[in-house]
C-alpha positions as CSV (number, residue, x, y, z in Angstrom):
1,X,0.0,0.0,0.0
2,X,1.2,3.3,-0.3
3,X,0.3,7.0,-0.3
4,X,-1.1,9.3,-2.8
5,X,1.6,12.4,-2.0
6,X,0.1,14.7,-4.5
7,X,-3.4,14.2,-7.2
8,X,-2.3,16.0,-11.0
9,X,-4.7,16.7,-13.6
10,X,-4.8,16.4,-17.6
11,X,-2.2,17.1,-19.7
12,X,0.9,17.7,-17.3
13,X,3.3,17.8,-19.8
14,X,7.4,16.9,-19.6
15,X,7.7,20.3,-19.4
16,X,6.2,20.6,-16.0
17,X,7.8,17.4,-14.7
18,X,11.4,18.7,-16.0
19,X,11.3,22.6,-16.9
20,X,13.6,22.7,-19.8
21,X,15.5,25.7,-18.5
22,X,17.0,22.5,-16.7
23,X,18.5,20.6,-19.6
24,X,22.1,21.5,-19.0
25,X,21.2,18.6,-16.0
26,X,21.1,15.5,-17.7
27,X,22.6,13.0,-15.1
28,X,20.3,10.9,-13.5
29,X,21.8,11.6,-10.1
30,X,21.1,15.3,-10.2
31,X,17.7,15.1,-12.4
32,X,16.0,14.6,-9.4
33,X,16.1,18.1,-7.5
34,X,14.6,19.8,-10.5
35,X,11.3,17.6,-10.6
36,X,8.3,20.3,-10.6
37,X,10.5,23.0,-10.0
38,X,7.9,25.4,-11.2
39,X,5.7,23.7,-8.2
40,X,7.6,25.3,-5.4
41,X,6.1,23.4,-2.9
42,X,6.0,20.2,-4.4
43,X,9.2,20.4,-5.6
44,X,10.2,21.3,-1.6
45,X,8.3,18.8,-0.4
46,X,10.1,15.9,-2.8
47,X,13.7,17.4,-2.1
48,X,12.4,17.1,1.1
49,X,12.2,13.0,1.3
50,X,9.5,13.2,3.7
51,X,7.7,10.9,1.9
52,X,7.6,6.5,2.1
53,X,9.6,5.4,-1.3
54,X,6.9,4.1,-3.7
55,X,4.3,6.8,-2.5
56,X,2.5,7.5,-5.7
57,X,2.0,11.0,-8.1
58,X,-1.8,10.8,-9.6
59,X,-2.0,11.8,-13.1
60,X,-5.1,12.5,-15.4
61,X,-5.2,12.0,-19.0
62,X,-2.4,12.4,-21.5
63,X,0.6,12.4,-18.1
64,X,3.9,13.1,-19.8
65,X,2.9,15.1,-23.1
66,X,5.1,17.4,-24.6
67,X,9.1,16.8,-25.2
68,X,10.6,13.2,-25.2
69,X,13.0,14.2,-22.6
70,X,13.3,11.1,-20.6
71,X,14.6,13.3,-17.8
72,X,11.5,13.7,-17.2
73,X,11.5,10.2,-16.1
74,X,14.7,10.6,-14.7
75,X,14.1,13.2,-12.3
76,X,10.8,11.1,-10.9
77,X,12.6,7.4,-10.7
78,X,15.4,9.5,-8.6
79,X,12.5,9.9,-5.6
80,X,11.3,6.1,-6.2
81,X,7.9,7.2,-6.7
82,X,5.1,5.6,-8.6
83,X,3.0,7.6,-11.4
84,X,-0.3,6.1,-11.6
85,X,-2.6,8.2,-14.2
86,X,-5.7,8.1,-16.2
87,X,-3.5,7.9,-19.5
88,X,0.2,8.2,-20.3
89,X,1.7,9.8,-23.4
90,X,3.2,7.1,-25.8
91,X,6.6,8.6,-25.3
92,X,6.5,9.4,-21.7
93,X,5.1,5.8,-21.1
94,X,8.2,4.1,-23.6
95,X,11.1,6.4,-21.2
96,X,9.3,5.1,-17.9
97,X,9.6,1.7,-19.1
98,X,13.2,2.5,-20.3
99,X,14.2,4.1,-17.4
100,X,12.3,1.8,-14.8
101,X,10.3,4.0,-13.7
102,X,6.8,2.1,-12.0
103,X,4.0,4.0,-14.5
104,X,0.5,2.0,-14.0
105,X,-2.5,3.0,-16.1
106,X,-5.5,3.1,-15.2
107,X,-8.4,5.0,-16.7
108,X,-11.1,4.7,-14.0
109,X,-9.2,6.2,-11.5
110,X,-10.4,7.8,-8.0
111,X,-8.1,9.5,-5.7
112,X,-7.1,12.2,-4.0
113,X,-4.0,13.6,-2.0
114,X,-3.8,11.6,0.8
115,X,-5.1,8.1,-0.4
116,X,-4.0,4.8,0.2
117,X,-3.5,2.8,-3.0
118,X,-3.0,-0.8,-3.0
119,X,-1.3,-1.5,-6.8
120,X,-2.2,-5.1,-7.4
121,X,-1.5,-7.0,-11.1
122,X,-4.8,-6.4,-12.3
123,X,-6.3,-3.2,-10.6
124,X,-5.5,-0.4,-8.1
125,X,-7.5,-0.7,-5.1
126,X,-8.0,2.7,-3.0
127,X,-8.0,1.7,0.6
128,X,-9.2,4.9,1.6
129,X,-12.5,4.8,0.0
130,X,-12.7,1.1,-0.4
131,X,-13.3,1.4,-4.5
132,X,-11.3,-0.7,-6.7
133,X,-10.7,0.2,-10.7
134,X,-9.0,-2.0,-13.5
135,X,-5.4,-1.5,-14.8
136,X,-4.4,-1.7,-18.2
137,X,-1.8,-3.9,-17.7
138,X,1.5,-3.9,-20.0
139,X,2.3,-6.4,-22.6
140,X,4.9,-9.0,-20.6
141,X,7.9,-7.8,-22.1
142,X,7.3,-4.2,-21.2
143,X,6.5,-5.3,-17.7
144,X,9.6,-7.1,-17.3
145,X,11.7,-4.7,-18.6
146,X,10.0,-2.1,-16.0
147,X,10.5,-4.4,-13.1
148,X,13.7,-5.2,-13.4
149,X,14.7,-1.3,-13.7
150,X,14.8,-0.3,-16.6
151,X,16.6,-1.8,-20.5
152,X,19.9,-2.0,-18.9
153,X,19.7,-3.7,-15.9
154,X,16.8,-6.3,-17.7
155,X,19.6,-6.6,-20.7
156,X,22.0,-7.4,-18.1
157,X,20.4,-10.2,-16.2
158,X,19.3,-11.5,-19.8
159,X,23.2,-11.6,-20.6
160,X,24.2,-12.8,-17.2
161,X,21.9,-16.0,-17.9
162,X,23.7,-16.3,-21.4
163,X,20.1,-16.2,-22.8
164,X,19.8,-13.3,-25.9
165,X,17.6,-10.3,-25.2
């Protein structure tokens, strides 16, 4: 289970995840302090660490438009946090996977700041209101590659166990 530490709505775009002013900052380990820097206080708050790792961002429709800039995804997998959203941009959802960051889909979606979500394989159950909604759940191979964390560490245990990616 794990807290809902802040509920987004449609269209937050990479541009709000990762202000592009920041681009000069490509490094994984210093994406992180830049995450929703136009969001003072959520930006405080994640600098912060006050927060369980896996607590969960909520996200509308269409989470991650804009840019391709995986530091978007960067900057979020640097607070090991969860985006759970309505509906995630193609190339924002492809980066996540990439990157390793946990992205779950899931159109139905109820929940507000403050929420306990249970993310089970099939659906996301909110503990706080008792409501449950369906996932859409990856193709296996996307999953797998998310799980592990990310293309390079799930290319490395496939080459570790001499088995071809």
């Amino acid at each position: 289970m794990a807290k809902v530490i802040i509920k987004l709505g449609n269209d937050i775009s990479t541009d709000d995840i990762y202000p592009g002013r920041h681009m000069a900052t490509v490094l994984p380990s210093e994406t992180p302090q830049f995450a929703f820097s136009d969001r003072t206080d959520f930006n405080a708050f994640l600098r912060s660490k006050e927060f369980a790792p896996g607590s969960i961002i909520v996200g509308g429709e269409n989470f991650g438009c804009g840019s391709s800039r995986e530091q978007a995804c960067s900057a979020l997998k640097g607070y090991n946090v969860a985006v759970v959203a309505k509906s995630i941009s193609r190339i924002f959802l492809q980066n996540s996977i990439n990157l390793g960051l946990k992205v779950v889909l899931c159109p139905g979606l109820e929940a507000n700041e403050g929420d306990d979500l249970d993310l089970g394989a099939d659906q996301v159950t909110n503990r706080s209101t008792g409501q449950s909604f369906e996932q859409v759940r990856l193709p296996a191979a996307r999953q797998g590659i998310m799980d592990a964390g990310g293309l390079i560490p799930y290319t490395r245990t496939l080459l570790v166990a001499g088995r071809q990616p």
